[in-house]
C-alpha angles and dihedrals in degrees: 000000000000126000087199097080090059101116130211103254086058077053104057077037092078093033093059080042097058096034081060094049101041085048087056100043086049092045094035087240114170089188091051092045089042087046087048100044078050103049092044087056095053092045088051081058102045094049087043093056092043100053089044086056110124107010135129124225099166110089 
């Protein structure tokens, strides 16, 4: 695994993640906390997928 192949974009991924949530917490949202919870979900699997990139699991 290397934290090295995360991209940027993974990366705005979980900002955008975190403004929405905070927005939601602050507002008592539960759309913007439910959209936040979501997009940090999808960040953790696209960085996921991104760090597993590449290697091989099959001996």
């Amino acid at each position: 695994m290397n934290l090295k192949r995360i991209s940027s974009s993974t990366i705005a991924v979980f900002i955008a993640a975190l403004l929405v949530l905070i927005t939601g917490i602050h507002t008592e949202n539960g759309g913007f906390q439910l959209a936040g919870v979501i997009f940090l979900l999808v960040g953790c699997v696209l960085a996921f997928n991104q760090v597993r990139k590449g290697d091989d699991l099959t001996d």
